[in-house]
Structure formats: C-alpha cells, structure tokens
MIZA-706600 format. One record per residue (C-alpha): residue in three letters; x, y, z. Coordinates in pm, whole numbers. Each point is the difference from the previous one (the first is absolute). Layout:
residues N
{ALA, {X, Y, Z}}
...
//
This chain:
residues 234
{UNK, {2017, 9532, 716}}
{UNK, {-15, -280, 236}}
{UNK, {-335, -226, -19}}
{UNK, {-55, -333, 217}}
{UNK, {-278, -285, -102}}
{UNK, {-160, -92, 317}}
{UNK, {-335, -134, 158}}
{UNK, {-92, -235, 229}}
{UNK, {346, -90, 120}}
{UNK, {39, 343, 132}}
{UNK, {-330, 185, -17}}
{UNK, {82, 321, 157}}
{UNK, {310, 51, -199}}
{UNK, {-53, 362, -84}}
{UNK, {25, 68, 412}}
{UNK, {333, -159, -4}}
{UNK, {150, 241, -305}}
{UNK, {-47, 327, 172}}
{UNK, {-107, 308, -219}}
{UNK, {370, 88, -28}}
{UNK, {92, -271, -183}}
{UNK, {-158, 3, -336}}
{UNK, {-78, -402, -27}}
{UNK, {-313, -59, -169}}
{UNK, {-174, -264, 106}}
{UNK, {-168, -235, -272}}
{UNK, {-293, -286, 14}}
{UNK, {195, -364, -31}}
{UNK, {114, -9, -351}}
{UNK, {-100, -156, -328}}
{UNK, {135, -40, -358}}
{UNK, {104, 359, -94}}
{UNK, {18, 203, 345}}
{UNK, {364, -21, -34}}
{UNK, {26, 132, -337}}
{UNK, {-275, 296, 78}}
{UNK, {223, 85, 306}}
{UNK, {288, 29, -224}}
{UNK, {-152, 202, -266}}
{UNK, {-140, 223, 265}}
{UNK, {362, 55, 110}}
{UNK, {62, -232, 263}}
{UNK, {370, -84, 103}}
{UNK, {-24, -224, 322}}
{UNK, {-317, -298, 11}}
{UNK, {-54, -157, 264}}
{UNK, {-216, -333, -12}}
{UNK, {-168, -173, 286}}
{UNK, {-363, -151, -125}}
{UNK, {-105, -92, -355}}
{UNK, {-322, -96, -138}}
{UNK, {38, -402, -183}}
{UNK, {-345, -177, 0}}
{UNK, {-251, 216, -193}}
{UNK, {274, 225, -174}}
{UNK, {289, -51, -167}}
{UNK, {274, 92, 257}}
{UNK, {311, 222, -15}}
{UNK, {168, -107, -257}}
{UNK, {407, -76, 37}}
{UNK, {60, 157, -357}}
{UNK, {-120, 344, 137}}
{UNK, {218, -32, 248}}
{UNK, {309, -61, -179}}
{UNK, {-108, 242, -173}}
{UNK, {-31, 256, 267}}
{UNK, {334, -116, 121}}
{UNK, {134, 96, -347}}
{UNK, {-103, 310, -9}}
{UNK, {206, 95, 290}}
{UNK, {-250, -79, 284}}
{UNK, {58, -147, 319}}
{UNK, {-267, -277, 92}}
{UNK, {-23, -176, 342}}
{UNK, {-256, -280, 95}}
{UNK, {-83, -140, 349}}
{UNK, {-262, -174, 209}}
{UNK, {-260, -139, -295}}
{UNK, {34, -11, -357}}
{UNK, {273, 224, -17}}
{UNK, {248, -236, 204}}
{UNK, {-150, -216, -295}}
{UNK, {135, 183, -224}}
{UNK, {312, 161, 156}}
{UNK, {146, -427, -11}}
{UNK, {-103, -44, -356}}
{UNK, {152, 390, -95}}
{UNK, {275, 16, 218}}
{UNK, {262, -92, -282}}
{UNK, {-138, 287, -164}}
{UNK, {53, 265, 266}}
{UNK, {-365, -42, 199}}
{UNK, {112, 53, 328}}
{UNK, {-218, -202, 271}}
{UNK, {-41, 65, 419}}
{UNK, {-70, -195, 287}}
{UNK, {-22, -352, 87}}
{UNK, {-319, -133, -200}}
{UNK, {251, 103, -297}}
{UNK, {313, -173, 163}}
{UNK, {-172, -298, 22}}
{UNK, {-129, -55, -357}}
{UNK, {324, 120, -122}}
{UNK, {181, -238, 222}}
{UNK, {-256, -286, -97}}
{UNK, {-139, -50, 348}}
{UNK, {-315, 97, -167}}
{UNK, {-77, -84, -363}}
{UNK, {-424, 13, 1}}
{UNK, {-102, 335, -126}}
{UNK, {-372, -82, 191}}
{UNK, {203, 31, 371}}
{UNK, {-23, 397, -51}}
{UNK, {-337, -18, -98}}
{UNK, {-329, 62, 145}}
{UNK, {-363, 111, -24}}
{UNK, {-132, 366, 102}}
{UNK, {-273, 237, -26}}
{UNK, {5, 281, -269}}
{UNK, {193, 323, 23}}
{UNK, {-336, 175, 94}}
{UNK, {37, -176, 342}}
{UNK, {363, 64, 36}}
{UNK, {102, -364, -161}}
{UNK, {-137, -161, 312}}
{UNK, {194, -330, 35}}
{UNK, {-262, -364, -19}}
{UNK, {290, -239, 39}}
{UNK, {368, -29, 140}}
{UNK, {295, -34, -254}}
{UNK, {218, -307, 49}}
{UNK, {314, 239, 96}}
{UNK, {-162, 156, 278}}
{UNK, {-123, -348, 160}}
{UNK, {374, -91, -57}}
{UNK, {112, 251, 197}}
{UNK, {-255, 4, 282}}
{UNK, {87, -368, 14}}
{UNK, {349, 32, 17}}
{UNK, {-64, 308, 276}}
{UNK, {-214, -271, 177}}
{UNK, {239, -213, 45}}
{UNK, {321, 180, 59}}
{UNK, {-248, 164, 296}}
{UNK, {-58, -434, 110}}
{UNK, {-413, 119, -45}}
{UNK, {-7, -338, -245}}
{UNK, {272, -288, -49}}
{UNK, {126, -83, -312}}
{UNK, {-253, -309, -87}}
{UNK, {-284, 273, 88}}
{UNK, {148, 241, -264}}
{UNK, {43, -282, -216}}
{UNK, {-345, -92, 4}}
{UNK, {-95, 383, -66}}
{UNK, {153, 45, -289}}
{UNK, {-68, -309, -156}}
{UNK, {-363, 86, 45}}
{UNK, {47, 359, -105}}
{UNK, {192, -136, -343}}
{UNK, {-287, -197, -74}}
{UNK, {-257, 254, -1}}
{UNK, {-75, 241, -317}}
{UNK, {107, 321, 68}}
{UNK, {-320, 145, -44}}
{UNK, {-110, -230, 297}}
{UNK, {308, 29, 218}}
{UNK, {-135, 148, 301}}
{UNK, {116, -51, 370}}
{UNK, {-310, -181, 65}}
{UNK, {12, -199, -272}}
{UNK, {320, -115, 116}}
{UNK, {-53, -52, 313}}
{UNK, {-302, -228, -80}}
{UNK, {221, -210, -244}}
{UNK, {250, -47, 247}}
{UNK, {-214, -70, 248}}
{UNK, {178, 266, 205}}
{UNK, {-193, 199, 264}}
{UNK, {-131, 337, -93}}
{UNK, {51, 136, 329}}
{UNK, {407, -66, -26}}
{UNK, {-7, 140, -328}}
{UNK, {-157, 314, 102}}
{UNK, {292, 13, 309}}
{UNK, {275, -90, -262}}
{UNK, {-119, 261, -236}}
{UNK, {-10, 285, 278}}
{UNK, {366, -77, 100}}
{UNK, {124, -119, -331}}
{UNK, {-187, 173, -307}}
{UNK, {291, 72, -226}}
{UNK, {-179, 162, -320}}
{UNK, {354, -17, -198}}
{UNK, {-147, 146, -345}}
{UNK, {-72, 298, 195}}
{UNK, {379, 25, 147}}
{UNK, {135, -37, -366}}
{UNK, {-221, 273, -185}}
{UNK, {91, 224, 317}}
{UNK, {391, -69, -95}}
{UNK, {-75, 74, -397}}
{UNK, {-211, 309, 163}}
{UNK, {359, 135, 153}}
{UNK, {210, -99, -272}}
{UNK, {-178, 213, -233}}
{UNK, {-35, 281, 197}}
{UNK, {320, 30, 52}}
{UNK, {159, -65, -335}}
{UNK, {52, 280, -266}}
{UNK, {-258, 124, -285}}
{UNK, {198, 17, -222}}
{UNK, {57, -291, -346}}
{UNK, {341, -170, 22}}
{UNK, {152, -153, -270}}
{UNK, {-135, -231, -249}}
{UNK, {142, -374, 25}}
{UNK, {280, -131, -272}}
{UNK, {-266, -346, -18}}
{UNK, {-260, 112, -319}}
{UNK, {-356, 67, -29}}
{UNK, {-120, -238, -237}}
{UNK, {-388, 49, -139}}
{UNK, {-213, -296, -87}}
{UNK, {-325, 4, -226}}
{UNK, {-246, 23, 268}}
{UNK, {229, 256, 141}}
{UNK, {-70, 165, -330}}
{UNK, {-291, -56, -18}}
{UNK, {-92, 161, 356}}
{UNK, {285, 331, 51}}
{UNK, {129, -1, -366}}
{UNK, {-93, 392, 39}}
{UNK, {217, 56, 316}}
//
C-alpha cells in the first residue's frame, strides 16, 4: 500500500494520483499516522504537511521505525523535507529543493515552510505565504529584472520579520513600504508557489516506485520507555 500525508501544501492531491495508482491520500500527519499506516500494511509513505502547534507532530521514532520495517519513506515540500534532513542517515529519502536547501544548510528555520490555513472542510484554504515560496517568487522577480536586488532585499527582510501566521503579501508590502500595485504585477509574472512544485515531485516519485517492502536496514531499532510505553503491543 502506498499512503501520502498531505493538506494545504497540495490540496487537491487525490486529482494528481489517478485512480490507477493506489496512493492514498492522508490529512497532514501527527504523532502515530506513520505507525497506523504501517500496521495497516503500508510499504511506501510519503510526507509533505504535518500538524506541530496544537498536536504533537510526526514523530522521527515512527519513522525509523517504519524505515525498519522495510518501508520506504520520502518527505518533500513542508514538514516532511523537515524530516527527510533530520532522517536521511537513516534511509528517509527527501525530494525537491525546499529539502535541498535545509539539507544543504541554506535554510536551517523550520518556521520558513510554515504557514496558516483554513480547515480541511474548506479544502485547507491558505491565510498566509510560507517563507520558501516568497523566496522563490523573489528570486523569479529578480532574475525576470521586475525588482533589483536592494528591492528584494528589503522584501525579505520585511517578510522574515513577520510571524508566519501574519505573513501576508500585504502585510509585506506595507512593512516595506513597497507599492501594492507592483506587488500585485510581480506576483502575476513571478508567483513561484515552490511547496507546491516539491509535493508534485514526491507525488511522481511515489507513483512510480514499487509496492512492494525492501529490505530491512543493518543500523538497529532501538525502543525507549515512552516508546514502550506508547507501541509496546506492536
């Protein structure tokens, strides 16, 4: 089985699987998705969003020990590039450039994948703009000469200083004291909504690999109390 943890990074996720693939598509995980999708018989996880402020998030113990067990786990775009660079000793596999750049250390604040959005009920309706997509944009803006490099300088500063619950085009442009109207131009010539591009990659790459376990890694699964504590039945 083949399951993918998705929401508002790529909200119409189950359009891009096709009903001949078999991918099920899952809400953004939390502590113990990963370990329900193995028990249910899952042998290739793919992560892209992940619940972390009012729930305990995916936890990288169930992942090792997916990855144990003989499955193959990728992570792109959100919090599974998150958790693809902190896993990827361990045989996590991670896609696309938002993952690149933590692993490379061009990125190193978890919050620059992370923004607000509306509830599953309205299709995870995005509120606010993730650092990595203004990042790109930016960069698009520029390599296009639509802003010079102390204009995108002065947009990302102010888009770094805003909460990511507040990070809004708007919002930016009024703490840059940039005018709307160019924003609106740059952003129909320049949107780059990079998340999007990364999930689409993980999207492929598990469509197109096997269903079927490989084998387990030589590195050992060790249990902790809490682990105990929480799958000591598994």
């Amino acid at each position: 089985m083949k399951i993918v943890f998705v929401g508002p990074t790529l909200p119409d996720a189950s359009k891009q699987t096709g009903t001949e693939t078999g991918i099920v598509v899952a809400p953004p995980a939390r502590q113990g998705d990963i370990m329900d999708a193995v028990a249910a018989g899952a042998t290739e996880i793919g992560i892209v969003d992940g619940y972390f402020e009012y729930v305990a998030p995916v936890w990288h113990k169930e992942i090792l020990f997916a990855l144990h067990r003989g499955c193959r786990v990728y992570g792109a775009a959100s919090m599974g590039a998150l958790r693809a660079c902190e896993c990827h000793p361990y045989g996590m596999e991670g896609i696309g450039q938002i993952y690149e750049d933590y692993r490379n250390g061009r990125r190193v604040d978890d919050g620059d994948v992370a923004l607000l959005h509306g509830p599953a009920e309205l299709n995870y309706h995005p509120l606010t703009i993730p650092l990595v997509n203004i990042d790109a944009t930016l960069g698009r803006a520029l390599e296009r000469s639509f802003i010079d490099e102390r204009e995108r300088d002065a947009l990302a500063s102010a888009s770094r200083a805003l909460f990511f619950k507040e990070r809004t085009w708007k919002r930016i442009a009024q703490e840059s004291a940039f005018p709307t109207d160019r924003i609106r131009e740059m952003l129909a010539d320049c949107s780059v909504d990079q998340k999007r591009e990364d999930a689409l990659m993980l999207m492929r790459e598990v469509r197109h690999c096997g269903d079927s376990p490989r084998s387990p890694p030589l590195w050992p699964f060790h249990t902790t109390p809490t682990w105990r504590r929480l799958y000591g039945d598994i």
